[in-house]
C-alpha positions in Angstrom: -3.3 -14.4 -105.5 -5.3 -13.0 -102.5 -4.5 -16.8 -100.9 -0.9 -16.6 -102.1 -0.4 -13.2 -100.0 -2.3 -14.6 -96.8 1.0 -17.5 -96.8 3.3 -15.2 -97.2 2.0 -13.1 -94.2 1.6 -16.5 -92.4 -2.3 -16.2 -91.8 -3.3 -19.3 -89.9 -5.3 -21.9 -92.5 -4.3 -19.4 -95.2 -5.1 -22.2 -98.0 -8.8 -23.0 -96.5 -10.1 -19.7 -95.6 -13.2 -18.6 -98.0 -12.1 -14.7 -99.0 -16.2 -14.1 -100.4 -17.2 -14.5 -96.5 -18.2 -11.3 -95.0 -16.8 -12.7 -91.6 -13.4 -14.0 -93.0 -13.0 -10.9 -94.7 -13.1 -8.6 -91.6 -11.4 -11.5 -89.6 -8.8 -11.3 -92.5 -8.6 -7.3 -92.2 -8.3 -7.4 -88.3 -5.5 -9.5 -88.6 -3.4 -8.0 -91.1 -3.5 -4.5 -89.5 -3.3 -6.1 -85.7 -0.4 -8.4 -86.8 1.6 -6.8 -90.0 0.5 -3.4 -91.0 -0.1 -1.7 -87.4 -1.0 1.6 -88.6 -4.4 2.6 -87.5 -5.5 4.7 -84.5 -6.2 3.1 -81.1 -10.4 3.6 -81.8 -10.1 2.3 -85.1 -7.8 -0.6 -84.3 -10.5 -1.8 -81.8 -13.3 -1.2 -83.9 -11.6 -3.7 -86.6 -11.4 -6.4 -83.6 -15.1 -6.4 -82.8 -15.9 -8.2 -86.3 -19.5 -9.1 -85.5 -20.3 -5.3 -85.0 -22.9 -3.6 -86.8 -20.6 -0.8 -86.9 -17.9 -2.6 -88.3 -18.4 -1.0 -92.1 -18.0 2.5 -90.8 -14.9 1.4 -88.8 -13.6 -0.4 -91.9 -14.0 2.6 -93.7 -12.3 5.0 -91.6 -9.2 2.8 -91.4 -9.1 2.8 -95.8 -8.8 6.4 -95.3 -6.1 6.0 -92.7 -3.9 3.9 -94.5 -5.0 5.3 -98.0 -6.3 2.5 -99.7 -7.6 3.4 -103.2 -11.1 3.1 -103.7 -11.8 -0.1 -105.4 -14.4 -2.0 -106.3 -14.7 -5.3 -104.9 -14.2 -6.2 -101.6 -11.4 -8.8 -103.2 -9.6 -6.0 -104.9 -9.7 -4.2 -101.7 -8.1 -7.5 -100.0 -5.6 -7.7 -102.4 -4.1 -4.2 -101.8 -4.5 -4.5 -98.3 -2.4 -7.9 -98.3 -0.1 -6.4 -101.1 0.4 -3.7 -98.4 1.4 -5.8 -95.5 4.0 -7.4 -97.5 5.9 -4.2 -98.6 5.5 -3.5 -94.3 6.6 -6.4 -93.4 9.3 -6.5 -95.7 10.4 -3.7 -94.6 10.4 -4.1 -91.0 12.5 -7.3 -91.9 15.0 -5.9 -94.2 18.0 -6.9 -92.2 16.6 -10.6 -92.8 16.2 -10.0 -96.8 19.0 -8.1 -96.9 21.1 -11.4 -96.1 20.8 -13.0 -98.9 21.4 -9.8 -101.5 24.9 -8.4 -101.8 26.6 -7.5 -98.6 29.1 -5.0 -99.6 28.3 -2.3 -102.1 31.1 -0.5 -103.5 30.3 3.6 -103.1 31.4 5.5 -106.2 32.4 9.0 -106.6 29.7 10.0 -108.8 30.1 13.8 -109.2 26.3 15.4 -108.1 24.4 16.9 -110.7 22.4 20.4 -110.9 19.3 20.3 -112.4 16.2 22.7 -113.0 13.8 19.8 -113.6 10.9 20.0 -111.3 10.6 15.6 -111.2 14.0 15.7 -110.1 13.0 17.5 -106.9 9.3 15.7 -106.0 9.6 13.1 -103.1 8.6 9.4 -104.4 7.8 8.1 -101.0 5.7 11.3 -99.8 1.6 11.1 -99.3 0.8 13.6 -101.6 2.5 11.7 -104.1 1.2 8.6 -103.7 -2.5 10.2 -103.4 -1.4 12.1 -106.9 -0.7 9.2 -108.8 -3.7 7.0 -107.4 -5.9 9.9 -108.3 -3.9 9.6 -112.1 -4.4 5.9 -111.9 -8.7 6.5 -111.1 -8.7 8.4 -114.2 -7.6 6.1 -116.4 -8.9 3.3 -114.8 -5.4 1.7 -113.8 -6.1 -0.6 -110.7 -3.2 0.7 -108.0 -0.8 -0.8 -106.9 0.5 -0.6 -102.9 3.9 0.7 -104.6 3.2 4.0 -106.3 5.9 3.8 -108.6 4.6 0.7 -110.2 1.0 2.6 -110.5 3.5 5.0 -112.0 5.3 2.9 -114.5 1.4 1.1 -115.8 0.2 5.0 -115.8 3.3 5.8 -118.2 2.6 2.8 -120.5 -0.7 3.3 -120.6 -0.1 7.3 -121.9 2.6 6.3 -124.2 0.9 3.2 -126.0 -2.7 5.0 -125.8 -2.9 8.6 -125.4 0.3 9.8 -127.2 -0.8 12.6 -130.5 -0.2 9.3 -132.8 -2.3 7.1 -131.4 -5.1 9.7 -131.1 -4.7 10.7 -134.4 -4.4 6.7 -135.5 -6.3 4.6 -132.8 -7.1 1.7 -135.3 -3.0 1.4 -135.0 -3.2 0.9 -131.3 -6.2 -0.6 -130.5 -5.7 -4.4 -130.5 -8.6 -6.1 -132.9 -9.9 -9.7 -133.2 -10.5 -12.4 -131.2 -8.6 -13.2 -127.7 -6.0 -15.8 -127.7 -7.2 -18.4 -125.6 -3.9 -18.8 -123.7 -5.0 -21.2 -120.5 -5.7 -24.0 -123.3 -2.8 -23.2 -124.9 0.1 -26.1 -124.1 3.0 -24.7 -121.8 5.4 -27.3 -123.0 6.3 -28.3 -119.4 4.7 -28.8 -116.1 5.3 -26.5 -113.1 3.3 -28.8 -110.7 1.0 -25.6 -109.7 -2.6 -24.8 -111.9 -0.6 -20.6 -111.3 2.4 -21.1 -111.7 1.5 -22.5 -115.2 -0.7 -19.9 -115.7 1.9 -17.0 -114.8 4.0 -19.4 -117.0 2.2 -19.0 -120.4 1.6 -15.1 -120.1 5.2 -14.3 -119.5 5.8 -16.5 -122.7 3.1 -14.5 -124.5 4.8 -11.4 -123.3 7.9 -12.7 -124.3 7.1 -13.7 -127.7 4.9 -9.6 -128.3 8.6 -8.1 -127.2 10.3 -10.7 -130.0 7.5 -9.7 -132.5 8.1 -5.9 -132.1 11.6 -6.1 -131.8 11.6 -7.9 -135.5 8.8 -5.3 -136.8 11.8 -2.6 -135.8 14.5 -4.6 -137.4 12.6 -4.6 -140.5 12.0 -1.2 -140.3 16.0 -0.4 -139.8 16.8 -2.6 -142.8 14.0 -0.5 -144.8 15.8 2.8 -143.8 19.1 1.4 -144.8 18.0 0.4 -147.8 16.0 3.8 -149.2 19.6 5.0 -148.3 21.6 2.8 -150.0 19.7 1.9 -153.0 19.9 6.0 -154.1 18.6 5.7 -158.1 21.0 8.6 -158.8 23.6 5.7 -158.4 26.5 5.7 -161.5 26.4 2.4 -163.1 29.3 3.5 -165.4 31.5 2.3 -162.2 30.8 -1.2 -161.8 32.9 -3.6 -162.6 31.9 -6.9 -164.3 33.9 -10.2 -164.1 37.9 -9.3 -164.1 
């Protein structure tokens, strides 16, 4: 992925480069904020240059706190966000270009505004605070971020739902997935994508695809059951049926 990100952001030799190096990893860093991301302050900006500084971690870590990148881990997982990040920059410093090949005239409607008391309605998605909130959330429950906030948001959500609602506390055996993992990399795709990822990416969308068809079936059983305890009442009067003509 981290390699996939470096083409997009048109990193010289981005195919060859060796992301566990200490030295490509801060000539990786100097580049995406020199080049794409441009957000640090003038000291830290030339600290991030001067890669073969002993200084270089402290300077490195002022500039996460500048652009507030989460605190992860690895130094990869740190990459990864930081590359993640220059794409949403770049993309939209480019919008006009992108913009091009989405619809070009959007039809304004006359949607009437509405008044509401609910405190959501009012908070600002693209604000710090909130981003800093629902990284914070994210720590927590041990969620790795994403550059967007309201995708940490949307994982967050499902995460609460599926695993902390008062049903699943009361019933975690119900929730929590038993048995042994599903080997999917040796499982056969059916067709080749001519890319080792793409066929990965490949076979767990169809595993995702195939856990939505499985619970949409376990909720059409359970609608015919309900229909059925309704229907099949025992208080039924057989004296009206009818048999033959």
């Amino acid at each position: 992925m981290v390699k996939r990100l470096l083409s997009a952001l048109e990193y010289p030799q981005s195919d060859s480069v060796n992301i566990n190096d200490e030295v490509t990893f801060r000539k990786i860093v100097a580049w995406v904020e020199l080049n794409k991301i441009n957000k640090a302050s003038p000291n830290v900006k030339n600290g991030l240059k001067n890669i073969n500084s002993g200084d270089w971690p402290n300077v490195y870590a002022k500039y996460k706190n500048e652009i507030g990148l989460p605190n992860l881990e690895s130094s990869q997982e740190q990459l990864q966000w930081l590359l993640g990040y220059a794409v949403q920059a770049e993309t939209h410093t480019n919008r006009d270009v992108y913009l091009k090949h989405a619809v070009e005239h959007l039809k304004v409607t006359n949607v009437p505004s509405v008044v509401t008391e609910n405190p959501l309605d009012k908070l600002d998605f693209h604000s710090k605070d909130f981003a800093d909130g629902i990284s914070n959330v994210a720590k927590l429950l041990n969620v790795t971020p994403h550059p967007d906030p309201i995708i940490t948001l949307n994982a967050v959500a499902k995460l609460v739902t599926t695993r902390l609602s008062p049903q699943a506390q009361a019933n975690p055996n119900e929730v929590i997935v038993k048995g042994t993992p599903f080997p999917f990399q040796d499982a056969d795709l059916g067709f080749d994508l001519h890319d080792p990822v793409l066929n990965q990416a490949a076979k767990v969308l169809r595993i995702l695809y195939i856990h939505d068809l499985r619970e949409l079936q376990t909720r059409a059983n359970e609608l015919v059951v309900a229909v059925q305890n309704v229907t099949a009442n025992p208080k039924t009067d057989t004296k009206l049926g009818k048999v033959g003509k």
